[in-house]
PDBQT receptor file of N, H, CA, C and O in Angstrom, charges set to zero:
ATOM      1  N   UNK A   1     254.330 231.841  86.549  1.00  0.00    +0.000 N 
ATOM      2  CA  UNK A   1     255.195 230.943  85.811  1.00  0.00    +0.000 C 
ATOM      3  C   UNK A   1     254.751 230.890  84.349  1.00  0.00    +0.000 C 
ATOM      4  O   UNK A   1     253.550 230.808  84.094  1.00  0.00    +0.000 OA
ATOM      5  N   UNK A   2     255.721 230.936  83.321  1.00  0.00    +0.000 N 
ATOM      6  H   UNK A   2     256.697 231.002  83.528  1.00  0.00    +0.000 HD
ATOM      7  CA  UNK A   2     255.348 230.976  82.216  1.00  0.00    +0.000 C 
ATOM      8  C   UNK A   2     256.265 229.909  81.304  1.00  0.00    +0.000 C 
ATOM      9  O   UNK A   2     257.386 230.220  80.900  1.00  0.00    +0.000 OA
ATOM     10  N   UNK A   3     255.718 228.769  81.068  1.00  0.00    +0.000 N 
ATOM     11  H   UNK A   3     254.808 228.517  81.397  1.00  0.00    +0.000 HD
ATOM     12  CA  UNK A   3     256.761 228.088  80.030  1.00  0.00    +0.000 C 
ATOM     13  C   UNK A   3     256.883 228.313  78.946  1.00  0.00    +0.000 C 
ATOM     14  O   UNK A   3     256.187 229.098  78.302  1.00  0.00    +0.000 OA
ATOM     15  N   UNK A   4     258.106 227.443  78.405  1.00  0.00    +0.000 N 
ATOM     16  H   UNK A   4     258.671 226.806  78.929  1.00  0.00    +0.000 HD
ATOM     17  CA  UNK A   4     258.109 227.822  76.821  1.00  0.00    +0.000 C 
ATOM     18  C   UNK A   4     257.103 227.241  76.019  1.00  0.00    +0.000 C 
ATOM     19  O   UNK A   4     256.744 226.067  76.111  1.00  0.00    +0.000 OA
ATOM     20  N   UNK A   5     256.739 227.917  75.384  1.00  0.00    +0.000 N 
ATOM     21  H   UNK A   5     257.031 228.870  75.310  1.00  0.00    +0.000 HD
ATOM     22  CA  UNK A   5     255.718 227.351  74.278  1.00  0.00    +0.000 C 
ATOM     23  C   UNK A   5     255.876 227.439  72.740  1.00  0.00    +0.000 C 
ATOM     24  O   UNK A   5     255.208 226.572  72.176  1.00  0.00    +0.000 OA
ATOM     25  N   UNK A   6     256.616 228.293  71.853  1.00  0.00    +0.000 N 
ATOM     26  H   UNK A   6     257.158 228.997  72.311  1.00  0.00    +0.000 HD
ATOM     27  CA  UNK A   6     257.265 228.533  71.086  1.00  0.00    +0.000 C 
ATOM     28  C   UNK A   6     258.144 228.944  70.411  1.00  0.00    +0.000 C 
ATOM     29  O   UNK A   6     258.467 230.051  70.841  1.00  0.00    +0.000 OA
ATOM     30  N   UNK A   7     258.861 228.592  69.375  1.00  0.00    +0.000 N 
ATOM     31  H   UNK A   7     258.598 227.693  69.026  1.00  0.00    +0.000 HD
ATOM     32  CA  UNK A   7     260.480 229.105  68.909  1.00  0.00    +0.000 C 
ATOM     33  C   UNK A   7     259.851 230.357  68.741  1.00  0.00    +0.000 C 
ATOM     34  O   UNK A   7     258.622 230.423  68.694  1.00  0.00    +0.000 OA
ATOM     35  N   UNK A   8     260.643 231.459  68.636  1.00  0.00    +0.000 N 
ATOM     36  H   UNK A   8     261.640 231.405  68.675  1.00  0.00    +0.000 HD
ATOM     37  CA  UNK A   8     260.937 232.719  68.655  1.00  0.00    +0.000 C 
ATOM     38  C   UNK A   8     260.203 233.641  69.965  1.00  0.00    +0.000 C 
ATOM     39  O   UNK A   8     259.622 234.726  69.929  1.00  0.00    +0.000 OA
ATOM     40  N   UNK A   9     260.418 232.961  70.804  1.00  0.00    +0.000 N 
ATOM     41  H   UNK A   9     260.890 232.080  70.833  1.00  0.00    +0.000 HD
ATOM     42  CA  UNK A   9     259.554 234.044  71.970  1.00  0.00    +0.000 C 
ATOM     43  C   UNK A   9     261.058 234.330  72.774  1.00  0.00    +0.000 C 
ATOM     44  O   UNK A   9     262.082 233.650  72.827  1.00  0.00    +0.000 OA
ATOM     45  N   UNK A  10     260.728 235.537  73.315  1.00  0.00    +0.000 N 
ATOM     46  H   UNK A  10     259.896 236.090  73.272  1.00  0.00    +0.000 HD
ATOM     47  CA  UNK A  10     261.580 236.356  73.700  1.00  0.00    +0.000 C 
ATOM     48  C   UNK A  10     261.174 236.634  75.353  1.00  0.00    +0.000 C 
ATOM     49  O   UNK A  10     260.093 237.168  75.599  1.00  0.00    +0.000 OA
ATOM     50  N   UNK A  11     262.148 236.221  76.523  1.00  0.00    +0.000 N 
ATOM     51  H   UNK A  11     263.026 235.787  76.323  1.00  0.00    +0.000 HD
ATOM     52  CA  UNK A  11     262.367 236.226  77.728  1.00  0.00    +0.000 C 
ATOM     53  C   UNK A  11     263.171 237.233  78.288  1.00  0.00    +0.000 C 
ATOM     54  O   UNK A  11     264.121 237.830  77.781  1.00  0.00    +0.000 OA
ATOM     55  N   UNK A  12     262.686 237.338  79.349  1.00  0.00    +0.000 N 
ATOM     56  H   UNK A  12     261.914 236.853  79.760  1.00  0.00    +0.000 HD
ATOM     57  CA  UNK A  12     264.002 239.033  79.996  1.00  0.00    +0.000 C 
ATOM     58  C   UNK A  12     263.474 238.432  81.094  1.00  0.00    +0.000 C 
ATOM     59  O   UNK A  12     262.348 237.963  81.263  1.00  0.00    +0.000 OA
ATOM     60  N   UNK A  13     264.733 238.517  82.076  1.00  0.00    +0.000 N 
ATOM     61  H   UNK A  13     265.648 238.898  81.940  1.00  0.00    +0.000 HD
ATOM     62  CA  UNK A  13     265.087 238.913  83.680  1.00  0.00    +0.000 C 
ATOM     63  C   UNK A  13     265.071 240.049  83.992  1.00  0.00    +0.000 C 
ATOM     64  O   UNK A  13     265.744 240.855  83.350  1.00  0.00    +0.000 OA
ATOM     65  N   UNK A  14     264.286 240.453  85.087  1.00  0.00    +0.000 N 
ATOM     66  H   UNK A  14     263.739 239.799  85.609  1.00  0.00    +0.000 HD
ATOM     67  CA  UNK A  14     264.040 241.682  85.339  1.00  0.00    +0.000 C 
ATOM     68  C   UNK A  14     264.474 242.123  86.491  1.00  0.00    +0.000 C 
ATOM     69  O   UNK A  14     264.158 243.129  87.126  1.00  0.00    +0.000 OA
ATOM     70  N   UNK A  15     265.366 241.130  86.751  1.00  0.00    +0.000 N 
ATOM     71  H   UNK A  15     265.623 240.313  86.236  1.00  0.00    +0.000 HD
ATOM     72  CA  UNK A  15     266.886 241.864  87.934  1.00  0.00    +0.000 C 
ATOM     73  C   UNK A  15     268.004 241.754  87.552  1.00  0.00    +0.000 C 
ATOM     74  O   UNK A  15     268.853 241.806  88.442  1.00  0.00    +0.000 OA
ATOM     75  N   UNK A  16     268.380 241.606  86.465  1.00  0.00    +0.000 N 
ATOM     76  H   UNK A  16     267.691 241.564  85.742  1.00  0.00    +0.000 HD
ATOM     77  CA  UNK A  16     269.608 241.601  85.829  1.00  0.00    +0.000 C 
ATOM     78  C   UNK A  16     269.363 241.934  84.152  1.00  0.00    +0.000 C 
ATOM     79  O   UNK A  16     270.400 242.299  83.597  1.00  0.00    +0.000 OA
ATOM     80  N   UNK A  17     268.497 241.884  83.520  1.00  0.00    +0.000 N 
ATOM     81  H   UNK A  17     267.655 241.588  83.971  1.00  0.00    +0.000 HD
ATOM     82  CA  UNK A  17     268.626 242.861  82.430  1.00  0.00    +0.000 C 
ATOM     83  C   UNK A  17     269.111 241.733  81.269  1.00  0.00    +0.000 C 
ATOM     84  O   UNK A  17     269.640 242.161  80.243  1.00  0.00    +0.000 OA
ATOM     85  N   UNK A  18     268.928 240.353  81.447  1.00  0.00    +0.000 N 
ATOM     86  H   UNK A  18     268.498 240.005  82.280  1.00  0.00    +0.000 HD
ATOM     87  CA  UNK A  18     269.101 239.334  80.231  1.00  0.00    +0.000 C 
ATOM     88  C   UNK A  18     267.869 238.987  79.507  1.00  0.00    +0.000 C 
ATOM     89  O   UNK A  18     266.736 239.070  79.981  1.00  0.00    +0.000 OA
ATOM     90  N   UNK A  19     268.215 238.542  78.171  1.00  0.00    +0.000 N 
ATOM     91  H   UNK A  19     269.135 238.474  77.786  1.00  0.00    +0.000 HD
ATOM     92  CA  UNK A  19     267.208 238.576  76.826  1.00  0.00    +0.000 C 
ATOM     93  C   UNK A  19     267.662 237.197  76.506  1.00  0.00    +0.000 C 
ATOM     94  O   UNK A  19     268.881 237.024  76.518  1.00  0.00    +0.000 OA
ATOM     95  N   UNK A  20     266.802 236.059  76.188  1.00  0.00    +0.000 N 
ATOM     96  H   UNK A  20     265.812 236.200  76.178  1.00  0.00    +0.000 HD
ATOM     97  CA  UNK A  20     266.855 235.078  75.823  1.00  0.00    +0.000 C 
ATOM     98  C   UNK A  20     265.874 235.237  74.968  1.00  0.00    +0.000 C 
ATOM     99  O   UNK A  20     264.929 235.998  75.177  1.00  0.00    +0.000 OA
ATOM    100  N   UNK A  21     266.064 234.275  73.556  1.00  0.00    +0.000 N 
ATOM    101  H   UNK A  21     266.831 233.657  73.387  1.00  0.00    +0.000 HD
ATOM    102  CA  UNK A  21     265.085 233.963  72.517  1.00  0.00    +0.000 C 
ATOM    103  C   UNK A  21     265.039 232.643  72.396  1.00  0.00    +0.000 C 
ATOM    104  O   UNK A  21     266.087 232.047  72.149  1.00  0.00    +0.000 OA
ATOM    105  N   UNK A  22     263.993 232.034  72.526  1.00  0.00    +0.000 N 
ATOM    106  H   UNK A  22     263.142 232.519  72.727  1.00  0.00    +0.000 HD
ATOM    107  CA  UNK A  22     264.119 231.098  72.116  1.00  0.00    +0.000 C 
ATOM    108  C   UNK A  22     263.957 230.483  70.769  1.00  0.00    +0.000 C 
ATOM    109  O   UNK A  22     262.965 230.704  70.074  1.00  0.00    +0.000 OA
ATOM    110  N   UNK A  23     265.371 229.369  70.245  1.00  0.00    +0.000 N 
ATOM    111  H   UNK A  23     266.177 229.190  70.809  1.00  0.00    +0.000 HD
ATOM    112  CA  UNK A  23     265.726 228.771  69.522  1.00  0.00    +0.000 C 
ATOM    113  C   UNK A  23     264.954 227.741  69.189  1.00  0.00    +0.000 C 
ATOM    114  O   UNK A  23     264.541 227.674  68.031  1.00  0.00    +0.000 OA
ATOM    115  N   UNK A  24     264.559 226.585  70.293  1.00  0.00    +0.000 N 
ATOM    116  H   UNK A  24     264.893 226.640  71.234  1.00  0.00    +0.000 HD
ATOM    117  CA  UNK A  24     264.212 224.965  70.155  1.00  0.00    +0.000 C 
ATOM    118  C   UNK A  24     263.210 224.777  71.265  1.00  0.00    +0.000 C 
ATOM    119  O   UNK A  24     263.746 224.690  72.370  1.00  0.00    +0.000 OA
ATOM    120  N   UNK A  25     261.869 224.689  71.261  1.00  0.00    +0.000 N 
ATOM    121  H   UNK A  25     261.434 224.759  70.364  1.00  0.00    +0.000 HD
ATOM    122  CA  UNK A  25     261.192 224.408  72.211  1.00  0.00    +0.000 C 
ATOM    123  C   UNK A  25     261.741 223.009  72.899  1.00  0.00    +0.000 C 
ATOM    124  O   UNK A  25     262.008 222.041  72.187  1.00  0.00    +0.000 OA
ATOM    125  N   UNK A  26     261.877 222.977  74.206  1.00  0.00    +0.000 N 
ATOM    126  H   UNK A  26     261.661 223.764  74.784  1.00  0.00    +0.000 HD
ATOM    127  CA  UNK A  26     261.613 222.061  74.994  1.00  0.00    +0.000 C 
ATOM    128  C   UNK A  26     260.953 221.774  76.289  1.00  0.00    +0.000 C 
ATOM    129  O   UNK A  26     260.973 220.778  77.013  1.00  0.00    +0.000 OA
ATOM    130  N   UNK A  27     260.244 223.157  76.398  1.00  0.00    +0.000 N 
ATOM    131  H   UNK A  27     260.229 223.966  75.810  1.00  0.00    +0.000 HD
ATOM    132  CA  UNK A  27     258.996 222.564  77.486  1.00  0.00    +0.000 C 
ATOM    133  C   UNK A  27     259.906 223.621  78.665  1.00  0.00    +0.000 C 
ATOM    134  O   UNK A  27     260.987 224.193  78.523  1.00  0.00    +0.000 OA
ATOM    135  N   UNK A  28     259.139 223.588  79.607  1.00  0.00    +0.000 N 
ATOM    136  H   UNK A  28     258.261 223.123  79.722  1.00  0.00    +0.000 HD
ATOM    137  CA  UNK A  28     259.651 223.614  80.882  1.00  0.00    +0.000 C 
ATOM    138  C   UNK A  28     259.841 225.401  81.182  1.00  0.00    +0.000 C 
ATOM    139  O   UNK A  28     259.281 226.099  80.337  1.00  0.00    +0.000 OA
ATOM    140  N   UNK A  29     260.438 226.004  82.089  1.00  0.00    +0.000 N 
ATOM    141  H   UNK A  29     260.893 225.437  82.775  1.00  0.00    +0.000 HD
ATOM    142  CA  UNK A  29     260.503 227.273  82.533  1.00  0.00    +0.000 C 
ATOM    143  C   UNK A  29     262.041 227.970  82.631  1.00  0.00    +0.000 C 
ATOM    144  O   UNK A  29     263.038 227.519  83.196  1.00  0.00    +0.000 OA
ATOM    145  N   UNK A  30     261.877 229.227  81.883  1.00  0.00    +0.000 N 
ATOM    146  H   UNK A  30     261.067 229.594  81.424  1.00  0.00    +0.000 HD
ATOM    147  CA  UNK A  30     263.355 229.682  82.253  1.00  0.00    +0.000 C 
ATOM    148  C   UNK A  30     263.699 230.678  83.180  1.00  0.00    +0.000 C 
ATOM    149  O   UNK A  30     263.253 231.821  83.083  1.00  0.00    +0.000 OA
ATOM    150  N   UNK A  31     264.825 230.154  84.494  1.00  0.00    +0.000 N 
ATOM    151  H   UNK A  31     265.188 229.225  84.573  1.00  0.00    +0.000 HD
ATOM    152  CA  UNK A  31     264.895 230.921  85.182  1.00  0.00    +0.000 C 
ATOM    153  C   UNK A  31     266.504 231.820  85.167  1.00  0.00    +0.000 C 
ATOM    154  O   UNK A  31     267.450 231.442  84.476  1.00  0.00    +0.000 OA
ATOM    155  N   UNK A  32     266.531 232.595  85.738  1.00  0.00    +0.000 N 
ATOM    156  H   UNK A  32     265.762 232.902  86.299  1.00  0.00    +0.000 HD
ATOM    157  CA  UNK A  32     267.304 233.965  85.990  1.00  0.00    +0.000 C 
ATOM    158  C   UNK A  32     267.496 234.166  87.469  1.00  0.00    +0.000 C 
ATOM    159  O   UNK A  32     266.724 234.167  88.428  1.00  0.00    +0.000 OA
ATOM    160  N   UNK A  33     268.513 234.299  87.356  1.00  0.00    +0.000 N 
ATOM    161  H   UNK A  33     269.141 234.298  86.578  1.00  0.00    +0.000 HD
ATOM    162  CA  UNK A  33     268.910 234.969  89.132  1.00  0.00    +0.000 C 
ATOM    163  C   UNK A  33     267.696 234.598  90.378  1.00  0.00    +0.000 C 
ATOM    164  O   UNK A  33     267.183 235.293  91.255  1.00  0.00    +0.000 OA
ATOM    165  N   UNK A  34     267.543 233.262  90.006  1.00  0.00    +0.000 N 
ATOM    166  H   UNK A  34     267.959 232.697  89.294  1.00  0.00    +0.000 HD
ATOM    167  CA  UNK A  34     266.635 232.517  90.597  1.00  0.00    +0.000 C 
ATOM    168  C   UNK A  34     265.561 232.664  90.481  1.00  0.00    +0.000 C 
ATOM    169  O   UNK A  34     265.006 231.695  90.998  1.00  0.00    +0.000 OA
ATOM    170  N   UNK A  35     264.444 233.739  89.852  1.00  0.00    +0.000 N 
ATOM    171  H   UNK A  35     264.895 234.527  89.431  1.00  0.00    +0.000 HD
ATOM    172  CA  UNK A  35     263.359 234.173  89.471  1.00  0.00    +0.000 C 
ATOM    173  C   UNK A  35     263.099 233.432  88.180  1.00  0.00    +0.000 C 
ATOM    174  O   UNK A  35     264.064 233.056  87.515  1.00  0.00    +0.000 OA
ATOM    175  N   UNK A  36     261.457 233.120  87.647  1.00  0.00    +0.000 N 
ATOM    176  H   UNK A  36     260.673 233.425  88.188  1.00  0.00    +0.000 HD
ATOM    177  CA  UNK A  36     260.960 233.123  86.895  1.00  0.00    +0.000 C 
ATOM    178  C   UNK A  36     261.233 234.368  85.628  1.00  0.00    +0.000 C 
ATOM    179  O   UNK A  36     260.918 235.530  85.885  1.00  0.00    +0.000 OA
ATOM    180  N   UNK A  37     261.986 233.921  83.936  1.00  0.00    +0.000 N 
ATOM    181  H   UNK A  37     262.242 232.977  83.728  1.00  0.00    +0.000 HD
ATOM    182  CA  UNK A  37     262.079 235.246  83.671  1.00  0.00    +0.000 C 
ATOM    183  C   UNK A  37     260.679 235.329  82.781  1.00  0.00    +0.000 C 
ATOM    184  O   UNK A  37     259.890 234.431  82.487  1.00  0.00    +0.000 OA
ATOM    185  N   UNK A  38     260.667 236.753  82.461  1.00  0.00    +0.000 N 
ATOM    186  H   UNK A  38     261.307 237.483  82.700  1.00  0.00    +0.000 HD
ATOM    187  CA  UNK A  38     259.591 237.200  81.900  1.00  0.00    +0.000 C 
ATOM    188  C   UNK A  38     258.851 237.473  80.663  1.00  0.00    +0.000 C 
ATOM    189  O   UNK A  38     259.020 238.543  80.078  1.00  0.00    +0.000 OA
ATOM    190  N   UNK A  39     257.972 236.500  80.184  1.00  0.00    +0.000 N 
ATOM    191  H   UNK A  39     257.836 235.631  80.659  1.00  0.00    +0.000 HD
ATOM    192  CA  UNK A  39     258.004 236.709  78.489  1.00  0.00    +0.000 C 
ATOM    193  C   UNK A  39     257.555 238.224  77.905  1.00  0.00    +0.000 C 
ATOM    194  O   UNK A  39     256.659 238.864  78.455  1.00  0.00    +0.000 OA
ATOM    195  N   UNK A  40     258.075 238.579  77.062  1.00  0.00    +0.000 N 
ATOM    196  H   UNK A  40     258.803 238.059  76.615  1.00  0.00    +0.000 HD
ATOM    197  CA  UNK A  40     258.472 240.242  76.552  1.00  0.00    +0.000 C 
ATOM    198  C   UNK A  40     257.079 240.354  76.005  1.00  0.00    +0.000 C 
ATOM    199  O   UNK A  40     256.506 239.270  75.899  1.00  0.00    +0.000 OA
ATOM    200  N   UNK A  41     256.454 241.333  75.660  1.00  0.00    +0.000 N 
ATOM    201  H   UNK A  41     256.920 242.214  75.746  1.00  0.00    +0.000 HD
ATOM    202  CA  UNK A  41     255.211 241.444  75.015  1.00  0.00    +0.000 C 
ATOM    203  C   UNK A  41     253.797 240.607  76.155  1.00  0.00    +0.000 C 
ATOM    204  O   UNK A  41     252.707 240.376  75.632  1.00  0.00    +0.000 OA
ATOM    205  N   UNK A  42     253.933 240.406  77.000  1.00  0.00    +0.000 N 
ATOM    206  H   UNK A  42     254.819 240.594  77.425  1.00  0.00    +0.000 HD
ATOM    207  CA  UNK A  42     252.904 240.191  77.870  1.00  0.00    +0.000 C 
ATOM    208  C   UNK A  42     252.260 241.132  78.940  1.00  0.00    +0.000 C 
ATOM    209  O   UNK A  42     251.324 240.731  79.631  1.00  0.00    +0.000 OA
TER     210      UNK A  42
């Protein structure tokens, strides 16, 4: 599990192929096709 922790970090689902950036920290975890998605560069 990986939460958000800062504006400009970049998330991908890795069963469907979506890219989220984040805009506005507000804490918490983003999920995808029910999975945890995955922060890019880790």
């Amino acid at each position: 599990m990986t939460n958000v922790s800062e504006e400009g970090e970049i998330f991908e689902c890795e069963i469907c192929g979506n890219v989220v950036e984040v805009k506005e920290v507000g804490g918490g975890e983003l999920v995808c096709c029910g999975e945890s998605m995955l922060l890019k560069g880790e």
